[in-house]
Structures are given as C-alpha cells and as structure tokens.
C-alpha positions, -999 to +999 in steps of 0.1 A: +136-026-391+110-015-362+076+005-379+090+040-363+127+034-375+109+024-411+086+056-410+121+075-404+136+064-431+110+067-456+104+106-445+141+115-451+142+097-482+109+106-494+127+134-516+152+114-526+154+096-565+147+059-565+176+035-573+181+033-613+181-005-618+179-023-652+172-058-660+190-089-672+170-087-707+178-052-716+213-052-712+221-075-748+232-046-770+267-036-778+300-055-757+293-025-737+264-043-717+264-065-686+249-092-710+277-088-740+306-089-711+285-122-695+283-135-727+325-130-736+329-143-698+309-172-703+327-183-736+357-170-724+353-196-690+333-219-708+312-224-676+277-207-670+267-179-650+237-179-625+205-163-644+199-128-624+167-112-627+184-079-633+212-056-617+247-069-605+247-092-574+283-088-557+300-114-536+304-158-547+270-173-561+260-207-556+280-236-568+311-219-565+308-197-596+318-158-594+320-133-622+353-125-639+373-094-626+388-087-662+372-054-679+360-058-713+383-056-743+367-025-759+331-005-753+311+016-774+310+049-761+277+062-770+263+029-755+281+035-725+273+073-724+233+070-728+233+038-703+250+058-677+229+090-682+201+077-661+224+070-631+242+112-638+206+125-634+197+106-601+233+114-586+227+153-597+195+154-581+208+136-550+234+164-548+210+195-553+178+184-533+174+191-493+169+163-476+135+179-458+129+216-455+141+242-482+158+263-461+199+263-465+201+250-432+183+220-435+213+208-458+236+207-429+238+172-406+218+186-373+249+183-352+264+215-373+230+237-372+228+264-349+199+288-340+218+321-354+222+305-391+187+318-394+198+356-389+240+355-392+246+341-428+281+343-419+280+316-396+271+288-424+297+273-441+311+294-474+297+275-505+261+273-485+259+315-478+255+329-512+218+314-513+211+317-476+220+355-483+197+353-512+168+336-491+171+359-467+170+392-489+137+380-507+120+376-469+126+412-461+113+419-497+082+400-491+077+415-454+079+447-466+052+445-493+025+427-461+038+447-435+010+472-426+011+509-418+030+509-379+004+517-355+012+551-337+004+535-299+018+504-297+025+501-261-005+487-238-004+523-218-009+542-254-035+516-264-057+526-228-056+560-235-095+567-232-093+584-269-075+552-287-095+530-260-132+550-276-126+544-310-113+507-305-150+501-287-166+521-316-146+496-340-157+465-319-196+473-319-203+482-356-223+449-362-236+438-328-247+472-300-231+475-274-255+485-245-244+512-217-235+484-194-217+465-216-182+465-199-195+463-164-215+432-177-185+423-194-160+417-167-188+392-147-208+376-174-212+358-198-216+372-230-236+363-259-243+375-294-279+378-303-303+399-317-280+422-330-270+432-294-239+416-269-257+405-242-250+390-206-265+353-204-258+347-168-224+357-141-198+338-140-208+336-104-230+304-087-258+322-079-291+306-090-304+306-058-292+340-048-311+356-079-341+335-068-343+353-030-336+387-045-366+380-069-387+366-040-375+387-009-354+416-023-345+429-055-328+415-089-318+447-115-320+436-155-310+457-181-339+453-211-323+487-227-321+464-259-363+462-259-371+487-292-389+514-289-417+526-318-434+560-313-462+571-327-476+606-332-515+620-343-550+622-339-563+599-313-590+590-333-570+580-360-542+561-341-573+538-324-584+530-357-550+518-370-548+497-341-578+484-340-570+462-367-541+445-350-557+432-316-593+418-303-608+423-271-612+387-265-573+384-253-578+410-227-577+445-229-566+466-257-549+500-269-585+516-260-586+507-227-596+533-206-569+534-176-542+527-206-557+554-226-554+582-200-518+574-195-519+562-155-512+527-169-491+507-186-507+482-212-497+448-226-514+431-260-509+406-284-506+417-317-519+401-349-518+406-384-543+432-394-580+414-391-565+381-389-570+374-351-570+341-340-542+335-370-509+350-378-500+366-344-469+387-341-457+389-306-465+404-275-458+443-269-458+469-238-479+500-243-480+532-228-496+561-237-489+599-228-513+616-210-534+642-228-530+678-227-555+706-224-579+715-254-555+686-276-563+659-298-526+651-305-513+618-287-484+603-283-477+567-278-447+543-271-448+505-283-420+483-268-417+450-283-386+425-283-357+431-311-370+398-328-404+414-335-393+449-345-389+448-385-428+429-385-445+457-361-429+486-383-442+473-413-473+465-402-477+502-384-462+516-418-490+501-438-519+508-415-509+541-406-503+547-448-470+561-432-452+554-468-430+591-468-393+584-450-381+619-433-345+616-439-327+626-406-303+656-405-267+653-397-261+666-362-229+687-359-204+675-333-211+688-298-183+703-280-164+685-253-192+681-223-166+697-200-163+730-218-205+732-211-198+727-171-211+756-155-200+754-116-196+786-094-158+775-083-126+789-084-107+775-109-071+760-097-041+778-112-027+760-140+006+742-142+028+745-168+027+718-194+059+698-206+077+670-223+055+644-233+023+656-221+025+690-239+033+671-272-003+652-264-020+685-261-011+695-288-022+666-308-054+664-290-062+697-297-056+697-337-082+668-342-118+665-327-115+635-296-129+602-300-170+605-293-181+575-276-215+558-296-248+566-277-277+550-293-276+524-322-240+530-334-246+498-362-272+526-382-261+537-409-262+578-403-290+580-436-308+558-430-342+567-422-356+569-382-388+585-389-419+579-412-450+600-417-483+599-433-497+629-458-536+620-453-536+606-420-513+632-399-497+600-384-458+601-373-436+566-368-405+575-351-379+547-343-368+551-308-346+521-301-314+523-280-324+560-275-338+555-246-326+531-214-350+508-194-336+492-168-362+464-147-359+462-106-380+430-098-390+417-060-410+431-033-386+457-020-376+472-054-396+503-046-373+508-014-343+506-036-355+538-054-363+554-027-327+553-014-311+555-044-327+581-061-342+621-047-363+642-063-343+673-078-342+704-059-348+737-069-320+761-087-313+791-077-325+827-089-295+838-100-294+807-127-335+809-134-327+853-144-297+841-166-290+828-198-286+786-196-282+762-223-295+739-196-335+723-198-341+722-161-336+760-151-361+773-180-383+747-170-385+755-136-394+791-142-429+779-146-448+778-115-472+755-130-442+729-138-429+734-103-460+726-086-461+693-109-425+687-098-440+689-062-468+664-065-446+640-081-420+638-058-447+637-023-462+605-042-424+593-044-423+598-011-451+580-002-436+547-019-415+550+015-442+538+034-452+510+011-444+479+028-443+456-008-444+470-039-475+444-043-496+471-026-494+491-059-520+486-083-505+474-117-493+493-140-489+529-128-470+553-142-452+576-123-430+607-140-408+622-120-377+644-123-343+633-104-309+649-094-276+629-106-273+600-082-237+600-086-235+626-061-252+608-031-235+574-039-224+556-007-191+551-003-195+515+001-222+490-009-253+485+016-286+467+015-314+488+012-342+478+039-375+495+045-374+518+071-398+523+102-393+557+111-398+567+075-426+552+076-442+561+102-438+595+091-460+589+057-498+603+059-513+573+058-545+587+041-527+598+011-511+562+011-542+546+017-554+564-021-521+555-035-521+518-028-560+516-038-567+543-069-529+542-080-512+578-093-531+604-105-534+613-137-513+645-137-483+633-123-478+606-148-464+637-171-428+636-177-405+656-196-390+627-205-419+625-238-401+653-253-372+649-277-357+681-273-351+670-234-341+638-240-311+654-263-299+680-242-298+658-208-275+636-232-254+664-246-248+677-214-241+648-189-216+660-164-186+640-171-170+616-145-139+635-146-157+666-135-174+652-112-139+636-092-125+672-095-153+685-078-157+664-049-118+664-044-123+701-041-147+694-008-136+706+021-151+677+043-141+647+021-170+622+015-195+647+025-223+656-005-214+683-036-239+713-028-255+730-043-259+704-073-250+714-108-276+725-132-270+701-157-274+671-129-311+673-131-328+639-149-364+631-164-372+601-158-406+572-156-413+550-133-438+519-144-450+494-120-448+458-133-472+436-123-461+400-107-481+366-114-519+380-122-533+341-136-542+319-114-545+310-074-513+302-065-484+329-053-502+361-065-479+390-077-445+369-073-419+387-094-436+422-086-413+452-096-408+483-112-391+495-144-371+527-148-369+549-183-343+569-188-324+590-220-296+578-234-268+582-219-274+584-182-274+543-178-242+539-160-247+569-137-277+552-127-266+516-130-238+519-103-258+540-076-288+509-079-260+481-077-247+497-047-280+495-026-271+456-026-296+443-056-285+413-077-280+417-111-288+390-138-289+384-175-311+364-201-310+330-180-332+346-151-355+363-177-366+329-191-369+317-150-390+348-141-411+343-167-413+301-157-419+308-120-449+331-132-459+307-155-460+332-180-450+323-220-415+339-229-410+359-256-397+340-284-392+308-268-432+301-260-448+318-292-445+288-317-473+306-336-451+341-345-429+345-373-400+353-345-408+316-323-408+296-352-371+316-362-360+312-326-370+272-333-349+267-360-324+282-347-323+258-310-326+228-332-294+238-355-282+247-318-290+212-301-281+191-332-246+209-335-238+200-300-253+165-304-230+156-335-203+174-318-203+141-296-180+108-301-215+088-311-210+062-284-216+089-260-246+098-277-280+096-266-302+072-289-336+088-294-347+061-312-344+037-286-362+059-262-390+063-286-384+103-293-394+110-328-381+151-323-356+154-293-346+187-309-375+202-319-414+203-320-433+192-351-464+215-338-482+215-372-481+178-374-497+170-338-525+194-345-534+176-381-531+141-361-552+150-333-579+163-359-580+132-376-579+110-345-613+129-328-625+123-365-621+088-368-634+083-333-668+106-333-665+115-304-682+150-299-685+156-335-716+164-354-725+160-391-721+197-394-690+201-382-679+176-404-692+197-441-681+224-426-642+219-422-641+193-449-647+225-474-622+247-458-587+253-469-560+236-447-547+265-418-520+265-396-518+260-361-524+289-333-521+295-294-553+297-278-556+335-260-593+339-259-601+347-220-630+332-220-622+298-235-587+298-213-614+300-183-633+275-195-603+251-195-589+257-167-628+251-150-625+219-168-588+207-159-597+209-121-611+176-105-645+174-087-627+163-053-599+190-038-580+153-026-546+154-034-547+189-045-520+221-036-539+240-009-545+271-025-546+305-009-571+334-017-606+336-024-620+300-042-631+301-077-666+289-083-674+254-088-664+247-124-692+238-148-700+204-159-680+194-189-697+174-218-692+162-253-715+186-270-698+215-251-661+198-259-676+193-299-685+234-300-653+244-288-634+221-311-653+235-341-643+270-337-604+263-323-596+229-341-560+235-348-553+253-311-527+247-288-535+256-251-505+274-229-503+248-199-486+246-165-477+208-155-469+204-119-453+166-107-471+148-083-437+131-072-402+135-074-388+144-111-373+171-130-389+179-162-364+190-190-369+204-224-387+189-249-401+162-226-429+147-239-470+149-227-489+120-229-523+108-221-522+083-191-545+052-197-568+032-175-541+013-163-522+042-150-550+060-135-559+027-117-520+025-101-518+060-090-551+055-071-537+024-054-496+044-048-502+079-052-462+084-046-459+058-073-431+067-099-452+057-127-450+033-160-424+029-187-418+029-219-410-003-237-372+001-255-374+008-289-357-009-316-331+010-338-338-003-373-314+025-389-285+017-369-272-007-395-280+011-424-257+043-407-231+018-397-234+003-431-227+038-450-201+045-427-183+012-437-188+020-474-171+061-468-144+042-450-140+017-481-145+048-506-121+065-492-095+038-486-106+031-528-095+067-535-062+063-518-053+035-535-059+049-568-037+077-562-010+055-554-014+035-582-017+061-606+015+077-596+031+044-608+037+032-645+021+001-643-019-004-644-037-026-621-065-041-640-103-032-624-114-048-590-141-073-588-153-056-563-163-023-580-182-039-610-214-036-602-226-066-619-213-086-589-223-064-561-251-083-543-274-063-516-256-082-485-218-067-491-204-039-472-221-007-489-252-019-493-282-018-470-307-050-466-341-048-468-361-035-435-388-067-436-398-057-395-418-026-383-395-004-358-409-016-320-423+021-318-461+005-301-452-022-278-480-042-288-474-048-320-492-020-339-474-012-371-500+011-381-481+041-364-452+038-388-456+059-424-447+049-454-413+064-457-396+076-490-364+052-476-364+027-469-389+010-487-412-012-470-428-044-486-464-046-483-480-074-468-495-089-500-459-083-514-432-110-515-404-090-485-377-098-509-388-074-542-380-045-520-345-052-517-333-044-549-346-009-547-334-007-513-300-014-522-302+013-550-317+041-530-293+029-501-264+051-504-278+085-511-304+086-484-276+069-455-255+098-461-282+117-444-289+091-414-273+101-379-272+077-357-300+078-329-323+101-347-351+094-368-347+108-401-375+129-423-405+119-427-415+117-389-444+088-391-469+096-364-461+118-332-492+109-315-491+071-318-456+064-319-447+052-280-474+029-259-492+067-246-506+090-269-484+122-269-508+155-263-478+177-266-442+190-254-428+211-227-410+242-240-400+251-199-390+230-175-369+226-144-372+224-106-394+248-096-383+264-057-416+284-057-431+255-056-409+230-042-417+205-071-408+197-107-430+220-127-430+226-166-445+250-194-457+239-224-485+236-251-509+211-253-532+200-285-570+215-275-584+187-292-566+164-277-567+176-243-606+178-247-606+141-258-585+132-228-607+152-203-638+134-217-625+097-209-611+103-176-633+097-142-641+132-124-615+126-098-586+120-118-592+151-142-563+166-151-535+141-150-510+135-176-475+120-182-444+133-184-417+120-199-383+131-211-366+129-244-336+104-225-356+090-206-385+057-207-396+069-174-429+084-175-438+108-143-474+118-132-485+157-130-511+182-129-524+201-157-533+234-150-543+264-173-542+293-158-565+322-168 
C-alpha cells in the first residue's frame, strides 16, 4: 500500500475500534475455548496442530494438516457469553460511530450525499432524519442565543448615509485621532498608527523625486495639526522666571529673546529638566508669543512640541508654574445644526412636498439630535481636565492640542501659493454691522481701530506678491491676518501657482524693501485667532458644504464667484515664516516655507483650495528627508538623550528585529560575520564609557587634575553637545588647513579656524566627557550610507591610500568568525529532539504497555559532544584581524577558559549552562553582553549614523549621525592637517568601508 493510500486509510479508520484478538494461551478454560476444542480435535485426530501465536488462521497449514470442521459437543454458556462480549461492544460501536464528521450526513457513502441534506431533512433516508431534525433544531437554538440585535441599515446605501457614516468614524477614532484630513489622506496614503494619531507615512504614488523639486523649486503642503499645543497665561515676569529654569543661553536664544518676546518672531529651544542643562534634555519646542497690549502685564504664550514630548513638558510646566489646581471643564450644550445659523439675503425656493421613504427619514431625523462629527481630540474623555492654574502665581496651563490646525507650505514659492489661494476678508455691510449677529466678524469690524489693523495686515499680504523667494523674509515673522472662506474662489480646476510679473511690478518697492529687511511690524502680528471665544464661534458656525453647493447652484452666471460673501465666511488666521537651513555654508535657507494656524474645523476648507494651486502633498517620510537635506536632528529619531528618543529606540529595534526573525534564517543577514555588534540599535552609553577609558589609558591631553576630579564623581549619562560655542569650535577644528579636495562653498568664508592642540582638546574633554557631537558625513566617492552604518577612525594606512587614489573605494573588513552558530544550531537540534521525545511519549502512553527509560535521557551518560549539548568555545571570535583577543569580554555564557586554565575544565559548565542561555541565541546576532564597541572590527568605531541615504542636494551619499567628542578629539589630534576630518563609513551588511567628510555644522 502506497504512503497516501496508507494515510487514507488510517484517517477513515482512525474512529474505528481496533480488532479484538486473543491469544493461543488464554483460550484453555472450559470446552468452550479454541484451546479445549484443539485439544478434543487433537485427541480426537490423534495428529498435532500447528502452534499459533493467537487468533484463528483460515485456509490448509503446512504439512497438510487443517482444523476439524466438526462443532464442539457441548459449551458453557457463560464462557461463551463473557468471551464474546468484547467482540458485541466493538461491533456496537462500529455501528453507532461516523466514520469522520458528526454530522448525519457524513454516515452516508459520498455517492448518496447531496448539498440540500444540510437544509431539507426530508431528503435523507428515514431511519437517519429523526437526529438530522434534532441537529438541526439545536443550530437554530444556538444561533438565536449569539445572534446580535439586527442592524437597522444594513444595505451599503443606508450604511453611507452621512448620519450612520458620522457615528461609524466617531466609533473608528476613539483610541487613535483622526486628523481633519484624514480621509483625503486616506484614499492616497499610507497610513500608520502612532502617537496616538492615524497618520499618512508616504502616497502610494512614486514620487520621491517629485516631493524633492516641490521642496527645492515649488511647494510641498504637510499637515503637523497633530503637533500639541500648551498655552500659558500671566504675569510676564513670572512666566520668564518659570522658564528660565528649563533652557540656557548657551544653545541659542531663549524664551527672553527680545524679537521673540515682542511677538514678531517665532522662537525655537531646547528644553531641559529644570536646572539640569547639559543633562536630562526633553525635546525641542516652537515658541511664540502674543504681542503685548497697551498699559498690560498679562501674556500669553503658545508652546508646540511633538505628541512624544507632551505628558513630560506639562508636568514639568505644572510644577514650575506651582499650577497644581485642575479647572474641570464644563459640558457644552449641543449646538444646533450649522445650517439653521446661515444667514444669507436669498429667496428661499418653494418647498416640495415630502413622501414615501424620504418623509419617513424626516421624521426620524427630526425626533433624535443628528450625528456631530468629532472636532478636536475625540479620544478625551469629556472630564477630564484641559486647563490648570496656579493660586500664588496667577499662572494658567491650558491644553490646546487638536484645537487648533497647522498646516506647513515648504519651498521657495510657498508664499505665492497664499497669495493665490487665499484674500483678505472684505468689509460687511452696514445693514449687518446696525443688526443683531451671532457672528464674531461683524462686531468686530465695528471698531475702526480693528479695521485699520485689518488694513495693514492685508497691504503687507500684499506685498508678499512681490517677493520673489520666500528666502527674502527674515525668519520667523509672524503675520496675523484675517481671511474670507477660500471655498468660494476655488478654481474649477487644479493650476500651478507661479509668481506673477505684473503683480509685481505693481508692489511699492520701498515698503517691500522694509519688509524683506526689518520683517513685519509689530502691530500686525495681532490676530484674533489668540482668543478662545473666536476660535469657538468660527467653529460653531462654519458654513456647511451643503450650503455652500445650494448657493452657487443659485448663481445666475454658473462658475462665476458668490457675492457678497456670507458673514460667517470670515477666518482668523497666522501666518509664521519657517526658516530653511540656517548652520553652515552650504545651500543656505533650502526647505524655506511658511506655516499656517488655523481653528478647528476650517482644515478641509483650507486643505482643498492649497492642493488645488498644484503643491505636493507628503507625510512622515519627507519630514525625516527635510529634516536630513537640512542637516537638522529629527525629532525623536536624533535625540538619543530625551526620554522620547530613547522610547522611539526601543521601539525601531523591536521593529527591525521582528522583521529580521520574520526571515527563513538562510536569507538572513549575519552580523556577526560582518563584525556588527548592534545592527539594530545603538549602545550610546557604552561608546561614551569606552572612549573615556581609552583617552585615559593613553594620556593623551589629560592632566593630573582632571584625572581627581572625575575619578570622585558619580557615574552620568551620556548627552548631545548644543553649546554654540563649543559646536563652533568643532566644526573650526573638523576643517583641513588646505581647501584641496574640498566642496566649493558659496557665501562669505568663515575665518581661518584656530589652531587645535592637546591642552585645548584636554579642557574641552573635561567639561563634556560623556558628549556626543551632531555630525554631517559627506562621501568622498560613490556609496550610499544606510542606517546604523558604522563610523570609524581611518588609520595611517588609509590616509596614506587615499592620498595616492583619492577616488579609491577604500579598505575592508576582515570576515568575522561566527562562534555561536553552532551553539544555535546545536539548541535547535536538541528542541527538534525534545519535541520529537514528547511525541513519542504521548504515543506510548496511550498504550498499555511501558517502554522502559532511554539511555539517552539518563543523564549519567550524556557526554558534552552529543546533540543538546554545546562544546567548549577554546578560540576568541576573529572580531580584531590581528589577533587581539583583548576586545572580547568576559561573557556570562559561554564561559571562556583562562589562559593559565586547562581549555577542557570549562566544558563541563559549558554544557550545563548550555541549554538555557541557547534558547536566547539568534542566529547572526551577538547576544547580551556586547564586549567592546570601539575595538571590536580592525578600525576603531567613533559612532553611528542615525540618517542616511543619497543625498540630491548634494549629489553624494551623505549621512547624520552622532559622534563620541572624545573620541573625535583624539582622532583630530593624530591625523596630519591636510587630512583633518576624514572618517570611515561602513554599513551594518557590509565589510566595505567608504571615505567621507566630517562636518559639524554650527
């Protein structure tokens, strides 16, 4: 019997009794028994019968004999009855069990099932339907009891009803927000959850190089509405104070800063702990300030950080501020329907008699309130507490996110997209000023004093007309402004804004001489956007889309625009200039642009009217490459030293090492052989101890004092070096004496750097001995620098063959050896063995008879070179080509003899500590402990890129990354003047090591 014919066999019979057999021996009581009746024959014949091992064997034996065909003179029947009950019980079993599936079908042969059997019981044979009928009533029963409440829509036309389709998107965003784009970025992106938000990660569309023009040459649009917002309210003197505490001047300028302070410009700060700067940073944050009103102390100030950093600012802010006392927030009644609030001077159209099916919606429409789409954080729990204040200081915390939009309009021609997108709002008319509105723009217009405001703002908007490149404005400004609905001058088909001549031309160039040098003055940065109460009732009273369609179908010239506009079709709004690349000498302000605030609410009506001026529109992807081609750190991937980096590093290793075990492993890379300790992650902590103890050991630069000084000190954690006057230092220090071989760089030349030596190198290490120093790497040849890839210190060697190739590729790294890969294939045998152990004990225990124990599980005769068990590591792993096993630890596992040691005492306990620390290995990684990150490969490592990828600004490979200060001192000090500032790249896959330029930029 073929293997598939045998498998068959065995699955229909696998519910079947086995055959009830007896042996020869057993069968000697009573005349009744095969052996009585053998015996009778046999005297009876006087001949002997062949010796069977048990059960009747039919047909002639050998030598002729058979049995006798005569039936036994007389039985005993109880004998008879209890010897033949065993082969009743297997013949009534037979008889009542299915062959495979329970149902009453699956006793038929399969040439008499049918598929209506299932429903028609009448259509099985008679003695089978009395328990198909009873199958089939206990389904209903059970049906009935999970069957849930029928939905009322359950056709796809009920289900997009825009009620039913509202409450299903209010279901589907309670635990990640949905931002006002969300479906328009739904439909072309891809969508990721993070942060508590749905976010678009990049289109489905290729177009990389299409977001990378619009950045250079055009515009790209972003939508950074999910940025929180923290507001703070009080004295000025007392919010300075408070924030004092959290920033230093050394990184740049602060919340004190004058053109920040006065409101004309936006500020940006790295925030610390309170009086722990350099340690303990928590993120980066935008800053603006309103500007200050007559004969007032009272300011008010907006703080917008990344999602990641939010819970740690409002702590800190909560404690400094003593803002202790939560201001529980007041349930809002629910707002009418916005289209009972439409106010338009028009004739309303005679109404049509309702009926049928639409009447019966009506009138279930109008006994319950309609579905309320969520504006704002819908994932809040209505109680819980949005604002915070302080009894002694006067300060108020109010928690602003999702309550406001911010969209971000980056390249050199954003400001032209504005300009055609957007127009100042126009004046209402008397007759709406005299009456009663429950509309914010005609009581604010009343004012002369607001309406002269209103002017000045929008000539200065004007004046961005005439701005060739929005490069031309200083950085920064604020501009507040006041907009009508740009629904209603929507094109009617998508166009490319371009700058236009006439326009222009047309621009007094004296007042755009002042803008472009002195910025916006100070009273036009006022909005009405700062005030709550505005903010609310622009939401409240949006003009609907539906409206909107009725009204322009009511035009008599179709296409042409709705005057006069409606009064609730008036929009505060901010606009703040975002500066482009500000460090360094190559490509000033690339990635210029301009952001746009707005209240809740308004982000579509706005979103659509940008899109169509032809900007590109990307997600997170082009975020991290803005920042990259700016050479700017990224919020949280480039702040290793913040609570929020080191949770965004966790989380890309679990990341990287799911999708590396997710792999067959022989398609896997092997680290190990490429001599990459942490392919997945960077052991920051570790490089910066290393690097202390290496300049240690060597002397170099270090002083006596120096030396008493940190041996006393407690042991502190690593930090990114922001000082701005050490960064300039540095990056005097990184640039070689001769411009030969050099990027030409445009702009004014920075001064001659100053001469670098060890006592100068010594000081700086004594004050920032654990710092890591934000670096741009630039190839000096082909190569693509990738995540992760390793920076290393090029010898004498290597500086010696780039001087004779320059376009050289560059040295590589010896193959390492994988000393683990038999200890992972050895654990893997020993689970297969286990398991195939287990399986065979559950077979045998299911049988009567007992096996006695295997040799091969007493562990008296194990031996360490069997299957399971993991021989002594006597050989270093080849991590130093030359033979240095000093740059190996000593691990926990496995253990390594010492040289004075006899090599074979260490494989006992290597055999016993075996099993439990393989189930950990993975094959091509190196497990915990790492032994030495610096010392490990034939180059010294320096540190790792975070960033890296072709860069078309450049037209190069370029990474990001942080470097050890120490060790990039110590480097700096041994190589010539010429060749200062040349490292090696390599990547985590690769042994190929690349040259590049160091460059920190400040």
């Amino acid at each position: 019997m073929s293997g598939a014919k045998h498998r068959m066999r065995n699955k229909k019979m696998r519910d079947q009794p086995t055959s009830v057999t007896y042996s020869a021996s057993g069968w000697r009581n009573g005349g009744d028994t095969p052996a009585g009746r053998a015996s009778d024959f046999h005297h009876a014949k006087g001949q002997d019968l062949p010796q069977q091992g048990g059960g009747w064997v039919r047909g002639h034996q050998s030598g002729g004999s058979v049995y006798p065909k005569e039936l036994p003179k007389y039985i005993t029947s109880t004998y008879f009855a209890r010897a033949r009950s065993a082969e009743v019980k297997a013949m009534l079993k037979a008889v009542n069990k299915t062959t495979g599936s329970c149902h009453t079908a699956g006793a038929l042969p399969k040439h008499m099932r049918r598929r209506a059997m299932s429903h028609n019981t009448k259509r099985l044979p008679t003695r089978l339907r009395e328990g198909a009928q009873r199958m089939l009533e206990k389904s209903l029963q059970a049906a009935k009891k999970e069957k849930k409440e029928e939905s009322k829509a359950k056709s796809r036309k009920a289900r997009r009803r825009h009620g039913n389709l509202l409450l299903e998107f209010n279901r589907r965003q309670r635990k990640n927000i949905w931002l006002e784009t969300h479906i328009w970025h739904a439909k072309r992106f891809h969508m990721v959850k993070k942060w508590g938000y749905c976010l678009g990660v990049r289109p489905t569309l290729k177009c990389y190089r299409a977001c990378y023009r619009a950045m250079s040459s055009h515009c790209l649009l972003q939508d950074l509405s999910y940025y929180c917002c923290v507001e703070l309210q009080g004295p000025e003197e007392q919010l300075l104070s408070a924030l004092s505490r959290l920033t230093s001047k050394d990184t740049g300028p602060t919340f004190a800063a004058v053109q920040c302070l006065s409101g004309r410009r936006q500020g940006s700060v790295v925030l610390y702990r309170p009086d722990q700067y350099p340690a303990q940073p928590l993120g980066p944050v935008l800053f603006l300030w309103r500007p200050r009103s007559e004969g007032s102390t009272h300011r008010q100030l907006w703080i917008w950080g990344h999602p990641t950093l939010k819970q740690d600012l409002l702590s800190e802010l909560q404690a400094l501020c003593q803002c202790s006392e939560a201001v529980m927030p007041v349930p809002e009644p629910v707002p009418s329907p916005a289209v009972e609030a439409v106010a338009v001077p028009t004739k309303d159209p005679p109404q049509k008699p309702v009926t049928g099916r639409k009447r019966k919606r009506a009138e279930q429409d109008s006994d319950g309130q309609p579905a309320k789409k969520i504006l704002g954080d819908g994932t809040r729990s209505p109680t819980c507490p949005v604002t915070w204040k302080s009894p002694t200081t006067g300060i108020v915390i109010n928690d602003l996110t999702m309550e406001m939009v911010r969209y971000r309009l980056i390249g050199p021609l954003s400001h032209t997209v504005l300009t055609e997108a957007l127009s100042p709002a126009t004046d209402c008319e008397e007759a709406a000023k005299s009456g009663q509105s429950c509309f914010w723009w005609p009581e604010y217009s009343n004012q002369e004093q607001n309406m002269a405001l209103h002017r000045e703002q929008a000539d200065v908007f004007q004046l961005l007309k005439g701005v060739y490149s929005s490069t031309e404005i200083p950085a920064g400004s604020v501009l507040g402004l006041t907009v009508d609905d740009p629904r209603i001058t929507l094109p009617r088909r998508r166009v490319r804004a371009q700058p236009d001549l006439q326009q222009a031309i047309g621009v007094d160039e004296e007042k755009r001489r002042a803008l472009t040098l002195q910025g916006v003055p100070e009273h036009c940065c006022q909005s009405a956007l700062w005030d709550r109460s505005v903010r609310d009732n622009v939401t409240d009273n949006k003009l609907p889309e539906k409206e909107l369609n009725r009204m322009r179908s009511e035009l008599l010239v179709p296409g042409s625009q709705l005057t006069p506009t409606p009064l609730q079709g008036r929009v505060p709004m901010l606009l703040v200039h975002q500066p482009g690349k500000q460090l360094g000498q190559e490509m000033p302000s690339w990635g210029v642009g301009w952001d746009l605030l707005l209240p809740k609410g308004w982000g579509m009506a706005f979103w659509v009217p940008l899109v169509y001026r032809g900007v590109r529109v990307a997600g997170l992807q082009m975020s991290q490459k803005h920042s990259q081609h700016k050479g700017a750190p990224h919020f949280p991937h480039d702040y290793p030293d913040c609570p929020a980096g080191a949770r965004f590093q966790d989380e890309q290793q679990a990341e990287l090492m799911d999708k590396f075990t997710r792999r067959p492993p022989a398609k896997r890379t092997n680290y190990i052989k490429h001599g990459c300790l942490a392919p997945f992650r960077c052991p920051w902590q570790q490089l910066v101890e290393e690097w202390v103890e290496i300049v240690k050991e060597t002397g170099k630069g270090s002083d006596s004092r120096t030396e008493v000084e940190t041996a006393g000190a407690p042991p502190s954690r690593f930090s990114v070096l922001r000082s701005r006057k050490v960064l300039k230092q540095l990056s005097a220090w990184c640039r070689p004496s001769s411009s030969r071989g050099q990027r030409l760089q445009r702009g004014p030349q920075p001064p001659p750097p100053p001469p670098l030596s060890p006592a100068a190198a010594a000081a700086l290490r004594a004050s920032h001995g654990q710092g890591l120093a934000w670096a741009r790497f630039s190839l000096l040849a082909k190569g693509r620098p990738e995540l992760h890839a390793m920076v290393c210190a090029p010898t004498e060697e290597d500086l010696r063959l780039l001087s004779r190739d320059p376009q050289c590729a560059g040295p590589q790294e010896p193959r390492h050896t994988d000393h683990f890969r038999k200890h992972v294939k050895s654990a893997r045998k020993a689970r297969k063995s286990k398991r195939s152990d287990e399986k065979a004990e559950g077979a045998s225990a299911e049988k009567a008879t007992t096996k006695k124990p295997d040799a091969a599980s007493d562990p008296s005769s194990g031996s360490a070179d069997q299957p399971g068990s993991v021989p002594e590591v006597t050989s270093t792993p080849a991590s130093v080509s030359d033979g240095d096993s000093s740059a190996i630890p000593a691990l926990a596992w496995p253990p390594v003899a010492t040289p004075d040691q006899d090599p074979s005492a260490a494989a006992p306990a290597a055999a016993a500590a075996a099993p439990a620390e393989a189930e950990r290995l993975v094959l091509g990684l190196w497990p915990e402990p790492l032994p030495s990150v610096t010392s490990h490969c034939s180059r010294v490592t320096l540190g790792w890129v975070t960033q890296g990828d072709f860069s078309l600004t450049a037209g190069c490979g370029e990474a990001l990354g942080l470097v050890s200060l120490a060790g990039l001192l110590h480097v700096l000090l041994g190589q010539p003047p010429e060749r200062r500032g040349i490292v090696l790249l390599r990547n985590p896959s690769s042994l190929q090591y690349r040259f590049a330029k160091v460059t920190i930029e400040a």
